[in-house]
TORSEBA-839290 format. One line per field, with one value per atom (N, C-alpha, C): residue number from 0; x, y, z. Coordinates in pm, 1 decimal. Layout:
# TORSEBA-839290
pos [NUM  ...]
u [X  ...]
v [Y  ...]
w [Z  ...]
END
This chain:
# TORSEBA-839290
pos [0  0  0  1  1  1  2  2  2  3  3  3  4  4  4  5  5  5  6  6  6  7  7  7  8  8  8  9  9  9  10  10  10  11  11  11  12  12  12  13  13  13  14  14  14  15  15  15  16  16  16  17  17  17  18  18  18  19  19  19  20  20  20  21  21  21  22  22  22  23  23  23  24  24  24  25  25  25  26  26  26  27  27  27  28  28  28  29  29  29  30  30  30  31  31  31  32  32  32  33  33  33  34  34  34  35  35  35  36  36  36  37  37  37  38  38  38  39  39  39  40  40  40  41  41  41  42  42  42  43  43  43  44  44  44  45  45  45  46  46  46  47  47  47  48  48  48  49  49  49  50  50  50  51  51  51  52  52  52  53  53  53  54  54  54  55  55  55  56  56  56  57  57  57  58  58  58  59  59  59  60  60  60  61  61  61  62  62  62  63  63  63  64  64  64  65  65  65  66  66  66  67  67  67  68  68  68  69  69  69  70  70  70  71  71  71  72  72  72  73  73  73  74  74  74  75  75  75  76  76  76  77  77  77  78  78  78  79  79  79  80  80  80  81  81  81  82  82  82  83  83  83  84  84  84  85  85  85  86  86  86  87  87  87  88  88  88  89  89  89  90  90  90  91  91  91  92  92  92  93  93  93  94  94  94  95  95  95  96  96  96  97  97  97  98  98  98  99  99  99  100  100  100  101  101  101  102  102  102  103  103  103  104  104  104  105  105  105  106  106  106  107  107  107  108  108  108  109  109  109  110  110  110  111  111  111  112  112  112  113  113  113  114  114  114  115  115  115  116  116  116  117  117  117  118  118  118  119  119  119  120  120  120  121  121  121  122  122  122  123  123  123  124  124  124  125  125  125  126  126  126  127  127  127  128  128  128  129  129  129  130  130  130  131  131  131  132  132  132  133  133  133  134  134  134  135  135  135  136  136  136  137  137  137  138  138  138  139  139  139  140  140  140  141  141  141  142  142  142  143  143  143  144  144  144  145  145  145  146  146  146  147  147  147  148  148  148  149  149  149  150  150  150  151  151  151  152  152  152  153  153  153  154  154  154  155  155  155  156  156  156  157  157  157  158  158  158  159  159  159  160  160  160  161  161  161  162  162  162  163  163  163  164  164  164  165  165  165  166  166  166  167  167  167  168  168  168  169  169  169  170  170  170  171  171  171  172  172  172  173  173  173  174  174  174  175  175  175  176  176  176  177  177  177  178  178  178  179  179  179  180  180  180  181  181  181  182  182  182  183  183  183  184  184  184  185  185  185  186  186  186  187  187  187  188  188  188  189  189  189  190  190  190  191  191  191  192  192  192  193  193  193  194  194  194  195  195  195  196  196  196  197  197  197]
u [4555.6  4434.9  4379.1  4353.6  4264.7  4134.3  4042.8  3876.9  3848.0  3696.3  3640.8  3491.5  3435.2  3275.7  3275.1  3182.7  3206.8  3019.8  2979.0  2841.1  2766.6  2673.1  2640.6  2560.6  2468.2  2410.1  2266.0  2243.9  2062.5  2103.4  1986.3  1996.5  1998.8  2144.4  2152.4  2168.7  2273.9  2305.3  2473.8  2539.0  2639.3  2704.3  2850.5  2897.4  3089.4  3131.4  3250.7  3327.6  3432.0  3519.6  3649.6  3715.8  3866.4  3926.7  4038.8  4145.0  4293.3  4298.7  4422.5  4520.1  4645.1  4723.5  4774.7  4829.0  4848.5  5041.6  5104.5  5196.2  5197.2  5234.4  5263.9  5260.3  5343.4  5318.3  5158.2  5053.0  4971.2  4855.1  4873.1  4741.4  4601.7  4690.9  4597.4  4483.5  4546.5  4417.4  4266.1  4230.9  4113.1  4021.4  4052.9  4024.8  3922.5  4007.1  3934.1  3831.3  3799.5  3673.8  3568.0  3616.5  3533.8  3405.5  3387.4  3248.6  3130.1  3174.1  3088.4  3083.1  3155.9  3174.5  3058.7  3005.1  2907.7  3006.2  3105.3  3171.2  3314.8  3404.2  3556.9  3615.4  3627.1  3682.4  3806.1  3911.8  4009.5  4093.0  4161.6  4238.7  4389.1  4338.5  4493.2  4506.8  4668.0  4678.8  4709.0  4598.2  4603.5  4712.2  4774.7  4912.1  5009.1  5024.1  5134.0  5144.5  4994.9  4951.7  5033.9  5052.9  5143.3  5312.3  5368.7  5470.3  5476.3  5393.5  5390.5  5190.7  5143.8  5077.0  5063.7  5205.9  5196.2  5197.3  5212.7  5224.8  5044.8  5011.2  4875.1  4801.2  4792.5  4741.3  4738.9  4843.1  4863.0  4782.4  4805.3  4691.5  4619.0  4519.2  4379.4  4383.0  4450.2  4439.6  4374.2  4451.9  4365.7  4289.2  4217.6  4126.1  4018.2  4060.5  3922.2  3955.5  4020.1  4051.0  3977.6  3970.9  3907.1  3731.0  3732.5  3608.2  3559.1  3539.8  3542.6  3527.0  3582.4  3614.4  3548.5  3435.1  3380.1  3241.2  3209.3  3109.3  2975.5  2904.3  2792.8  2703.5  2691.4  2574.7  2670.3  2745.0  2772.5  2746.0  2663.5  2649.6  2743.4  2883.0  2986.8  2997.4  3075.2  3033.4  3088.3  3070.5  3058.7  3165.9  3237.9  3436.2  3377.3  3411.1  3450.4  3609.8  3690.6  3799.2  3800.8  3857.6  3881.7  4014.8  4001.0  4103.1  4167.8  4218.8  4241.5  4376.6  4360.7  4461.3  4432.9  4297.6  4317.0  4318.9  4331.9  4362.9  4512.8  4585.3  4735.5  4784.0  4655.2  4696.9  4675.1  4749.3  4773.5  4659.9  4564.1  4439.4  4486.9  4526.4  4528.0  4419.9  4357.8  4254.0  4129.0  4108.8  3986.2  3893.9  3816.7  3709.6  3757.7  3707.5  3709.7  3645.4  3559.8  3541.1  3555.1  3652.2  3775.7  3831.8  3898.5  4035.9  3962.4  3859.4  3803.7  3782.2  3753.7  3720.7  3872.0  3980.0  4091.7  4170.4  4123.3  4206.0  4135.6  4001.5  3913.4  3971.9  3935.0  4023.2  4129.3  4240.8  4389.5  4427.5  4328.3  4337.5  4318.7  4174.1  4096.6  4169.9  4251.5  4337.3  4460.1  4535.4  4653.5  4627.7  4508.0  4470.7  4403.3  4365.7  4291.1  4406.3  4489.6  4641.0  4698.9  4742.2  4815.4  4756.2  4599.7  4544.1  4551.9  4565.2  4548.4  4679.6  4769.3  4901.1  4905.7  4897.4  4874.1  4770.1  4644.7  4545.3  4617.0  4708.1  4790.7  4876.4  4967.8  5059.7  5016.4  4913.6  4823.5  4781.1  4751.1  4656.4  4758.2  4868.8  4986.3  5092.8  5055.7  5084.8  5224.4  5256.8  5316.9  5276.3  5314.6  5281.7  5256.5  5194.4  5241.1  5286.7  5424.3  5488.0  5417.5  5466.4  5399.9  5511.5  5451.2  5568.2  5569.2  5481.3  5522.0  5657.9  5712.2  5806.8  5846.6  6006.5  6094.4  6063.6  6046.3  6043.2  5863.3  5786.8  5638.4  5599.1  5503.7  5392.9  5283.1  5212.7  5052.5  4966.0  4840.4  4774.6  4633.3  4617.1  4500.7  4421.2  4291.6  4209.8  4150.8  4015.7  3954.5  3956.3  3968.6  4013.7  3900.9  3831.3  3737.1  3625.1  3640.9  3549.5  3424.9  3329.7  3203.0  3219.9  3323.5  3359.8  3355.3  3364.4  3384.1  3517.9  3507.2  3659.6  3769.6  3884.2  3995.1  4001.1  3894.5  3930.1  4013.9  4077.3  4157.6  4027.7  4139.3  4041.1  3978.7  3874.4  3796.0  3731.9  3696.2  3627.5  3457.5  3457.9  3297.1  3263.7  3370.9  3326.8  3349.5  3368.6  3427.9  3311.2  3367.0  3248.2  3245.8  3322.6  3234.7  3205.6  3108.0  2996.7  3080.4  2958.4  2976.4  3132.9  3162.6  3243.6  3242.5  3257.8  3250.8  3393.1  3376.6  3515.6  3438.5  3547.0  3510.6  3611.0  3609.7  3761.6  3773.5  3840.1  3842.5  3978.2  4017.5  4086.5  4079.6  4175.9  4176.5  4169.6  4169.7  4160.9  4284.6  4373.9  4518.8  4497.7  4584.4  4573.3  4561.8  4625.8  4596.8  4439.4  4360.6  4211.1  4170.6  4199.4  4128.1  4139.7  4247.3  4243.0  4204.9  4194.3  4111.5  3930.5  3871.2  3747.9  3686.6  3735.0  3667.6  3717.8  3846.7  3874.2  3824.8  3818.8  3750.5  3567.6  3527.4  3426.1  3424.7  3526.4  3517.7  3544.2  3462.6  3476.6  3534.8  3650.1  3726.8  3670.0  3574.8  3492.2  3369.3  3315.5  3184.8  3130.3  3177.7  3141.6  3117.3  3244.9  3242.1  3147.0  3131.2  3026.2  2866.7  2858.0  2744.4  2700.4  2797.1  2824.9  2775.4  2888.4  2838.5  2707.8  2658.3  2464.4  2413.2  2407.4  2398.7  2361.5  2493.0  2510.3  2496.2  2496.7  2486.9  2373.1]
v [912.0  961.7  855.4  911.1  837.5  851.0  705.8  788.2  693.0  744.3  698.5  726.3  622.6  674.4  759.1  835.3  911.6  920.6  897.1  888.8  1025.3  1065.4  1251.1  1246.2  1332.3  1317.3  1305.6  1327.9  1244.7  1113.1  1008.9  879.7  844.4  739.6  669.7  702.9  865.8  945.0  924.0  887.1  859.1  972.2  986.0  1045.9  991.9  1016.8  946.0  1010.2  1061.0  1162.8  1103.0  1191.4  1136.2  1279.8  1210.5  1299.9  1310.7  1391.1  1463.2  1562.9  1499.2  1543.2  1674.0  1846.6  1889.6  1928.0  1781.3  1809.8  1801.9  1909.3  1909.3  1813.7  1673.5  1625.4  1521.0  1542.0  1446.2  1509.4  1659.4  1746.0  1746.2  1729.3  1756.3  1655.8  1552.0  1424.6  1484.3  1555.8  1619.6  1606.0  1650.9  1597.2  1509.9  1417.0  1276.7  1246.8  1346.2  1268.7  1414.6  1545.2  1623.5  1571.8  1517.2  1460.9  1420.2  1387.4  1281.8  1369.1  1509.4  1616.2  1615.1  1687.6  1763.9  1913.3  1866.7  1983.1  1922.8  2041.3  2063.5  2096.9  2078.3  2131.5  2147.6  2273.3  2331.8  2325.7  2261.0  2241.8  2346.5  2473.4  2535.6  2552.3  2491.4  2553.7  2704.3  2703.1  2833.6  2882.0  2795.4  2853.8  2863.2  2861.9  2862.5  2936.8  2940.1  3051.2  3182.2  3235.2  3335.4  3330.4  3227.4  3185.5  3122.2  3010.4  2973.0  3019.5  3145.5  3121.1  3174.6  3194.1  3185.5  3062.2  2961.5  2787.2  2747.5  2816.0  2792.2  2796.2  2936.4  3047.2  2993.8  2935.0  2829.6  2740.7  2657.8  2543.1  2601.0  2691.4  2658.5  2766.8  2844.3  2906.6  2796.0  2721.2  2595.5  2535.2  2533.0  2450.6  2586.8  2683.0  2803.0  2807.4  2771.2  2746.0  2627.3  2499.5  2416.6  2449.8  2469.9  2525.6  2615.3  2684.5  2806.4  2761.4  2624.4  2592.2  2441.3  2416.5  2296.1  2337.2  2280.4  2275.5  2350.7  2410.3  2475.8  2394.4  2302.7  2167.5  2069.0  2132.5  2021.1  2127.0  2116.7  2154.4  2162.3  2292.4  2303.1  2272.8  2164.8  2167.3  2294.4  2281.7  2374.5  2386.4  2491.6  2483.3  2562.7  2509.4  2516.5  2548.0  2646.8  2649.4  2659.3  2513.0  2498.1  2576.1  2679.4  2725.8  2602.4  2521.7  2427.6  2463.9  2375.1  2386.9  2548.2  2571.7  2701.9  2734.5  2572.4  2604.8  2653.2  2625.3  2642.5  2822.4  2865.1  3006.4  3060.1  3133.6  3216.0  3348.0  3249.4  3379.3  3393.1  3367.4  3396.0  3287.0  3354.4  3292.8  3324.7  3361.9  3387.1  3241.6  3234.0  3138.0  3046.0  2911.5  2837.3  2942.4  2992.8  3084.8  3206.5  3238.7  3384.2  3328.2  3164.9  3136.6  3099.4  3022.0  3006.9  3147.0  3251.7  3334.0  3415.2  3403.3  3433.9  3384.0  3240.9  3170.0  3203.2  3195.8  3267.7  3371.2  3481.2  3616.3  3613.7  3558.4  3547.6  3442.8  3324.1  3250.9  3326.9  3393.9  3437.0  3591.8  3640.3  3802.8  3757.0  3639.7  3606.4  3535.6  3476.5  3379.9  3489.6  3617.4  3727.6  3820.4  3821.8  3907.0  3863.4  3741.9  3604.2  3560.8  3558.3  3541.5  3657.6  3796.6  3896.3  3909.3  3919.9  3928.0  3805.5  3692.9  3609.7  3664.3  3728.7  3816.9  3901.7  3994.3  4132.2  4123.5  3991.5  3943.6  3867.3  3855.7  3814.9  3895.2  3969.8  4126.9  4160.0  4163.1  4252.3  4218.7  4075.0  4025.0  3975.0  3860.8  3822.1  3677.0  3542.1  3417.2  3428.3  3375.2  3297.4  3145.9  3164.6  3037.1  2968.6  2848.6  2754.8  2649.1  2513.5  2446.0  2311.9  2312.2  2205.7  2218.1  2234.3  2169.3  2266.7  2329.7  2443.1  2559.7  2667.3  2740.5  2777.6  2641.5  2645.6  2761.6  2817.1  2958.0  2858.0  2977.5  2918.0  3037.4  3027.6  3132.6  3088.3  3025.1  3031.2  3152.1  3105.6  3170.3  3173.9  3192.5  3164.7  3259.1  3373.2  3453.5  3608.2  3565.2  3631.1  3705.5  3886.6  3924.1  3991.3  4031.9  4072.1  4203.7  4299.3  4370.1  4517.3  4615.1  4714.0  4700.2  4763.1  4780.3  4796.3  4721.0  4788.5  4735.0  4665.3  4628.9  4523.5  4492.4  4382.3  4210.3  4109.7  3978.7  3979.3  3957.0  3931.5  3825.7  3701.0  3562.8  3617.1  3743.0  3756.8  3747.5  3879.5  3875.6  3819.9  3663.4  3565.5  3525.1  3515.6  3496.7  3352.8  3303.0  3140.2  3090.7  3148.5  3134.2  3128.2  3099.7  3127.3  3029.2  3098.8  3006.5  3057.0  2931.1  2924.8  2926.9  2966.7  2929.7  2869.9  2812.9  2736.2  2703.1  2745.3  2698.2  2585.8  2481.4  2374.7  2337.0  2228.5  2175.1  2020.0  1955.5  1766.5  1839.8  1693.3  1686.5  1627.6  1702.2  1656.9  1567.6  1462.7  1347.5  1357.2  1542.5  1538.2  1567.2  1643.1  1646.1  1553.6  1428.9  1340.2  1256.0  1278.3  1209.1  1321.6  1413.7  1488.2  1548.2  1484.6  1508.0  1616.2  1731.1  1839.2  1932.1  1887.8  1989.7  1911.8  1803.6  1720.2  1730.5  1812.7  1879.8  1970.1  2035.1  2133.3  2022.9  2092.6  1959.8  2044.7  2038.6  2134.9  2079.3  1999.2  1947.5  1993.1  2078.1  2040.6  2163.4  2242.7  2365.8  2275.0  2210.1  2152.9  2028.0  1927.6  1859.9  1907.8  2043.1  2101.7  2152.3  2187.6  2226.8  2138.8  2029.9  1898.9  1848.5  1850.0  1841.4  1894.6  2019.1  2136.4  2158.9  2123.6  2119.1  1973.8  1859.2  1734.6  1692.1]
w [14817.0  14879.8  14973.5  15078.2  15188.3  15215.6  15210.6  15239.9  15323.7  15359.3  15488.5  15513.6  15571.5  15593.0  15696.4  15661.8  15846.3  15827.8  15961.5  16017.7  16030.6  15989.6  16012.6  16115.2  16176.0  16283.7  16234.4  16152.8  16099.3  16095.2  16091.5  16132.4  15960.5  16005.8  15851.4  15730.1  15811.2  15708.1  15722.0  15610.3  15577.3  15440.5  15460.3  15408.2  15367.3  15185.2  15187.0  15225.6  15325.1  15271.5  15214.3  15130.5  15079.3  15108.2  15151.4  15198.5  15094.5  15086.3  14911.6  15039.5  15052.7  15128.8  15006.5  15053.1  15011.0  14935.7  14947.4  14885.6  14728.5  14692.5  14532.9  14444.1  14445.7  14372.8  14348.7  14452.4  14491.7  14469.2  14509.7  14594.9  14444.7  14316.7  14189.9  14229.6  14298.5  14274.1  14287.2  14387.9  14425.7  14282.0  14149.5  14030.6  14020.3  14044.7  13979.9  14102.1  14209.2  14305.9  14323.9  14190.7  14168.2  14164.7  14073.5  14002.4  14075.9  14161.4  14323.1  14424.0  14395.9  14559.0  14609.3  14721.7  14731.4  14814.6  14859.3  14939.3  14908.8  14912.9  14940.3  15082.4  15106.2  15258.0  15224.8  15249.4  15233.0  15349.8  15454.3  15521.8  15567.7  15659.3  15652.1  15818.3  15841.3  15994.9  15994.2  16088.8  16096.3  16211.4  16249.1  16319.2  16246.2  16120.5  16018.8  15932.8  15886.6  15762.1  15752.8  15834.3  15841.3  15763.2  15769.5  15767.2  15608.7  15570.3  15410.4  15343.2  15365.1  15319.6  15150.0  15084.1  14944.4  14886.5  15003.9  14914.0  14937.9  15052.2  15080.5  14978.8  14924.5  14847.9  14714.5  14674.5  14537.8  14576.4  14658.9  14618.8  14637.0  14712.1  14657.6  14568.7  14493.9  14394.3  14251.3  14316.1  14178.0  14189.5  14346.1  14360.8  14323.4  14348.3  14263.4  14125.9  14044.0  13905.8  13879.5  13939.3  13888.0  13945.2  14002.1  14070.9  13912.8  13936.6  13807.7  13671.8  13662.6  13523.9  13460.0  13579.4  13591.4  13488.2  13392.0  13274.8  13353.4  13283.3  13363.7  13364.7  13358.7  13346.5  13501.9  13579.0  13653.5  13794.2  13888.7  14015.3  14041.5  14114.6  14192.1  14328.1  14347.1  14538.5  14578.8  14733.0  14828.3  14895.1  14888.8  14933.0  15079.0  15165.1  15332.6  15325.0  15439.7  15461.0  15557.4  15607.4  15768.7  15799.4  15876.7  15955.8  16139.3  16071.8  16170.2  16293.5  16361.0  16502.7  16562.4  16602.5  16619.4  16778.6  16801.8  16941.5  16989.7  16962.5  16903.8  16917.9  16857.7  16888.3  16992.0  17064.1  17161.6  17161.4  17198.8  17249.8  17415.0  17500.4  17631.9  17710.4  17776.6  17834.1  17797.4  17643.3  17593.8  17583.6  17539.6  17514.9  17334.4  17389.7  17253.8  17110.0  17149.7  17012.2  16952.3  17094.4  17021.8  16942.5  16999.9  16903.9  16806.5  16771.7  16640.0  16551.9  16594.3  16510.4  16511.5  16597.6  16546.6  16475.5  16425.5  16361.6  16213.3  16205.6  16093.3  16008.6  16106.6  16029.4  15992.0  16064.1  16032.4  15891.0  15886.7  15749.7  15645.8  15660.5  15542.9  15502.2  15601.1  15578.4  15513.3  15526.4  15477.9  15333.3  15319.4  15194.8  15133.1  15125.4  15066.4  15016.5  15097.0  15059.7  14919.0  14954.8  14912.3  14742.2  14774.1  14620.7  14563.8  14633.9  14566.3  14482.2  14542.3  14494.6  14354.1  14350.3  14224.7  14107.1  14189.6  14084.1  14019.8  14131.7  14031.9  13954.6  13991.6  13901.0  13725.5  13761.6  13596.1  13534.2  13610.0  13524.3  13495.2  13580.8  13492.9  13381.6  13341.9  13228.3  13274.9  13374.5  13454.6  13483.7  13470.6  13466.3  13645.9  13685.3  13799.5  13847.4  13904.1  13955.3  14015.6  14007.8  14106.7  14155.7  14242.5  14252.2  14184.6  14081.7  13936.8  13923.2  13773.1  13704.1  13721.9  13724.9  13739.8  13628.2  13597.8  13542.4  13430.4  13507.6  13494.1  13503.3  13424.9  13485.4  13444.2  13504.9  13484.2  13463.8  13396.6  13315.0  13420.0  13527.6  13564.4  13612.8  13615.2  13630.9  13799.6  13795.2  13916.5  14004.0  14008.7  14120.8  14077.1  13973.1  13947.1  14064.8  14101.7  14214.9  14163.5  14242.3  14162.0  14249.2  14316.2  14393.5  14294.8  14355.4  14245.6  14167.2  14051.9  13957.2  14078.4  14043.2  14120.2  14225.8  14263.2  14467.1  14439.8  14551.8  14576.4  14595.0  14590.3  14617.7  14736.7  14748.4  14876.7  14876.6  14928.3  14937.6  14936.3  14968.4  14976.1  14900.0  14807.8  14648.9  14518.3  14581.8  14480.1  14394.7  14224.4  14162.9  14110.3  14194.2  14182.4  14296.5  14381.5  14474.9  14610.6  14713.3  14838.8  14910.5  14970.8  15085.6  15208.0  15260.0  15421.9  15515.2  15603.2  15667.2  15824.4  15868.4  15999.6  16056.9  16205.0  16274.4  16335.6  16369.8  16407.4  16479.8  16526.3  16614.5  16683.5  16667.7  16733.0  16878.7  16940.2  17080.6  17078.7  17182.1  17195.6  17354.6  17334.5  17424.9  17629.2  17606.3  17755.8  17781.4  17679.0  17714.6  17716.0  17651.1  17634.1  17767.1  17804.4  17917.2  18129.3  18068.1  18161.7  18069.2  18185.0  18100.7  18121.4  18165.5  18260.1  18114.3  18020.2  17894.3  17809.2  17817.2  17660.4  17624.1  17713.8  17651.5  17526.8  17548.9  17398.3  17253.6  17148.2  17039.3  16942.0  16943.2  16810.9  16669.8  16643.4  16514.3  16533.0  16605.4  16619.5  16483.2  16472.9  16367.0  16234.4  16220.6  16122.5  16074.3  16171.7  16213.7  16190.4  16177.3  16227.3  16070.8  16009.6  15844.1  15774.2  15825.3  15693.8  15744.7  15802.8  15858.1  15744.4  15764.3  15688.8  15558.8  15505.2  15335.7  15279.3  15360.2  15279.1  15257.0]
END
């Protein structure tokens, strides 16, 4: 894990973040820097999601399992899911905040599918895999909706509280070096969040 101060925009407002890369054998750490959260931020390219978002869908399937399963005497932080690189997608010549809100929908429709399918596979008395130890199931939880009987998962109607989504994007080195595109701040949503909630 990697952390870092990062500066907020009130004066002398500071914030730690640690960064939990999402490969398998590492991604559990998030754990041990629960305790101190105030927010999760959930990290998915959203130019990919399409392609692995049942590996997506697992991890944070457990990060709403541990979420869910945190003592009721401990405040839950606040899970953000950055739909990132959403510049990447092929809006045309729409505006910086088509592609943000196309990268939005397309996370949150593939990660709503994706958990659902792990929800149906439990109800139906069916382990779900993961990519632990070979032939692992897992009995988690977390995927709990406050939706009518029967609906599928929906993030609205998740019953361990609100989440956010937010689209985002780096500045790739040719904006940076033409300043007429390095106006757009593919952080600034996010920037604007952690104000917000911290």
């Amino acid at each position: 894990a990697n952390s870092s101060v990062v500066a907020l925009s009130a004066p002398n407002k500071t914030i730690r973040v640690v960064d939990i890369p999402g490969h398998p054998r590492i991604r559990d750490q998030f754990q041990e820097h629960l305790n101190d959260a105030k927010a999760v931020a959930f990290v998915v390219d959203a130019s990919t999601v399409s392609r692995n978002g049942a590996v997506v869908a697992e991890h944070l399937h457990n990060i709403l399992h541990t979420l869910t399963s945190l003592p009721p005497s401990q405040t839950p932080p606040s899970l953000v899911i950055l739909a990132h690189k959403c510049d990447l997608l092929n809006t045309g010549s729409q505006a910086h905040a088509a592609a943000d809100n196309l990268a939005i929908s397309r996370v949150r429709s593939v990660l709503e599918r994706e958990l659902e399918k792990r929800r149906a596979s439990q109800t139906g008395g069916v382990g779900v895999e993961g990519l632990g130890e070979e032939g692992e199931k897992s009995e988690m939880g977390g995927l709990d909706c406050n939706g009518p009987a029967g609906s599928v998962f929906k993030f609205a109607d998740w019953e361990g509280g609100e989440i956010s989504f937010i689209g985002t994007s780096a500045k790739v080195a040719q904006e940076i070096e033409d300043p007429e595109k390095s106006e757009v701040d593919g952080l600034l949503a996010l920037r604007e969040w952690l104000d917000q909630n911290m």
